[in-house]
N, C-alpha and C positions, 0 to 999 in steps of 0.2 A: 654616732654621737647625737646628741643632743640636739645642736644646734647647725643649720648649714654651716660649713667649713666655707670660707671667703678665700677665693685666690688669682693677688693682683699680678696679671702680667704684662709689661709696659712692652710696646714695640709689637702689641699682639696683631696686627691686623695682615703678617705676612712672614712666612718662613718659619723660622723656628717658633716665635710668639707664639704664630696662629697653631700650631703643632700643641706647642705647650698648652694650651686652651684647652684644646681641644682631649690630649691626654688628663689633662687635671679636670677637666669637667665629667668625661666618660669616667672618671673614678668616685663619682656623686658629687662632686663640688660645685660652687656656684664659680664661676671665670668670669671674673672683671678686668675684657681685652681693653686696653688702654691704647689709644693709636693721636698723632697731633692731628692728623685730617680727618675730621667727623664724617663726611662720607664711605671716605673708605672702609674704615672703623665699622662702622655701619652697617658697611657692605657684607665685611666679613664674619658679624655676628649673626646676624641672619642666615648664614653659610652653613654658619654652627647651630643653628637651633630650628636650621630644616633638616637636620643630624638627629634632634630632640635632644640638645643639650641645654643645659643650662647657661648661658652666655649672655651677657649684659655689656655695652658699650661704653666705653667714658674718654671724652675728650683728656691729652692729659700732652705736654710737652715739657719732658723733663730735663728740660733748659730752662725755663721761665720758673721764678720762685713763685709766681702770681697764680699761673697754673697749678703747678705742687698743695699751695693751701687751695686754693679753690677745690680741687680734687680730694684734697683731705676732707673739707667737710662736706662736701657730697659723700665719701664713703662715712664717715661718721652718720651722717643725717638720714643717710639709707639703707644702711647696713649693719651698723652698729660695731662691728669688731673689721678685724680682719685677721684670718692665721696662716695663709701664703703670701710670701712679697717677692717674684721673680724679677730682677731686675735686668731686663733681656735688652731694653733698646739700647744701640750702641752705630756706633758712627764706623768707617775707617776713612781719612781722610786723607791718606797716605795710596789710596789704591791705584790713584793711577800713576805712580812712580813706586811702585811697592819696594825697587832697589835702590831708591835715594839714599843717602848719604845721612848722618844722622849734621855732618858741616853745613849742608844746603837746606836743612830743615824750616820753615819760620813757623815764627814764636803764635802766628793766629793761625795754624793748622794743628800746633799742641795744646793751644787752649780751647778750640774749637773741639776736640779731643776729647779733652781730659773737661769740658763741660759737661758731654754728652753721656760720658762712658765711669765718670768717675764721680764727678759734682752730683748728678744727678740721681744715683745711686743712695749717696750719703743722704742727700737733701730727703728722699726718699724714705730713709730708713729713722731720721730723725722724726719725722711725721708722722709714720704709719706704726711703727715701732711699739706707742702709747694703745694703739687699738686692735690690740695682740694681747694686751692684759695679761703678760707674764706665760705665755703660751703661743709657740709658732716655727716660724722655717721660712727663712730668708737665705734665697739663693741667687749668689753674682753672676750674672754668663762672662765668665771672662775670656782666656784662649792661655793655649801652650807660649805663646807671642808673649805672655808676660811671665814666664818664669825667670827669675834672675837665675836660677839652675842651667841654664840654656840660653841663653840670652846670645844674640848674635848682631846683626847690623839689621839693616833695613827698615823703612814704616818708622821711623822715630816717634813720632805721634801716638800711633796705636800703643804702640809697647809699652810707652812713657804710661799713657791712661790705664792701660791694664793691669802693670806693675803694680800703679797706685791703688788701684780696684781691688787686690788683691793684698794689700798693706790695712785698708776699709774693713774687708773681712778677719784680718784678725784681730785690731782694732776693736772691732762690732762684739767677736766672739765671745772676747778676753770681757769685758763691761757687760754682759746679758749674762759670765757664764753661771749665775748663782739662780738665774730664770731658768724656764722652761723651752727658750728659744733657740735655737741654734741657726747658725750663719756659718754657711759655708761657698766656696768658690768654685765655679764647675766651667772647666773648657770642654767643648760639646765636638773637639776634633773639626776637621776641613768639609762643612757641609755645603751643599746644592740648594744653594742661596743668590739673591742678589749680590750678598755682599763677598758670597763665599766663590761664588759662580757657577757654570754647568759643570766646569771641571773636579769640581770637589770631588771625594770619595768616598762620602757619608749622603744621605738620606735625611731631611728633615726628619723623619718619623726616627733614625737612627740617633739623631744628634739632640731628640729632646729626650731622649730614656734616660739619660743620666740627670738630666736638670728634673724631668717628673722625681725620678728617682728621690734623689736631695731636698723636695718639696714634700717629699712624702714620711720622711723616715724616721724609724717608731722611737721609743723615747728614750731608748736607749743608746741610738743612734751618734753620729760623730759631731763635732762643731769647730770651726776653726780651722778645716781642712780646705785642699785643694783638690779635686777629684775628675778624673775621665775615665769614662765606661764603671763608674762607683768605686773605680782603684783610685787610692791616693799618690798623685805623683807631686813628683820634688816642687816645692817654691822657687 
């Protein structure tokens, strides 16, 4: 192409993010990791670009509206475009009672939630959206935890935010589908994460091939979809 290919990934500074980076940049892309703690952040772009990648840093905390514009126009003012939007960061706030009750739930552990995992997505996509210029690939990390296809007890929280996450992406689809953008949902399976834990049975480098995937895909490609390992499974 023409011009570097831009691609923002929030939550990059560890596990899947930094993965995702790290695949989307070894594909020639420029990776704008996105982390709230500038050190860290920091830390790990340097990680990446003693790799010889191209990887550039930006404070970003997609809770705060203040931050979201602030971070717009720095990508606008230094970048100019953007044509990946991974929307990775995400909370579970539900993990240390993963078998609670959806009765015992409260209301500041679902909006704490549905801030992180769902608002900030949106907020996201309304921002970034405009410097895609009608051209790009926005992808939600959401999880199997919000298929209403499956839908079970426990995490009330998470599920509620993922649900929603995945109500955003067709939303998103359905309004771009006359562009050249597509928006799709990708649950990345039980990975070997902080969040996922050592117990998982996925591999970061396993759990971002379908998210690179969906960031990457030709123009023919799907929108609107839910997708794990690039199969589309139920909503």
């Amino acid at each position: 192409m023409s011009k570097l290919e831009i691609a923002v990934v929030t939550g990059g500074n560890r596990g899947l993010g930094l993965e995702v980076c790290r695949q989307l940049a070894g594909k020639g892309m420029k990776a704008i990791l996105t982390a709230r703690n500038q050190t860290k952040g920091e830390q790990t772009a340097r990680l990446l670009q003693n790799e010889g990648l191209a990887v550039d840093c930006h404070v970003l905390d997609t809770t705060s509206e203040a931050s979201i514009d602030h971070f717009t126009t720095v990508i606008h003012t230094q970048y100019g475009h953007v044509d990946v939007l991974v929307n990775n960061a995400g909370i579970f706030p539900d993990q240390a009672a993963s078998d609670d009750s959806v009765f015992h739930a409260t209301l500041d552990s679902i909006r704490q939630a549905m801030e992180t995992n769902t608002y900030g997505p949106l907020r996201l996509c309304q921002r970034l959206v405009p410097l895609m210029h009608g051209y790009g690939r926005i992808v939600n990390v959401s999880s199997g935890m919000g298929q209403l296809d499956d839908m079970s007890g426990g995490s009330p929280a998470y599920r509620l935010s993922k649900t929603a996450l995945n109500a955003v992406t067709r939303i998103l689809a359905y309004e771009l589908r006359a562009t050249g953008i597509k928006v799709n949902s990708v649950c990345p399976g039980w990975v070997r994460t902080d969040m996922g834990s050592d117990q998982a049975d996925r591999s970061v480098e396993e759990g971002a091939v379908g998210i690179v995937g969906l960031a990457t895909l030709p123009d023919d490609g799907p929108t609107g979809g839910f997708f794990r390992d690039m199969q589309p499974i139920p909503w």
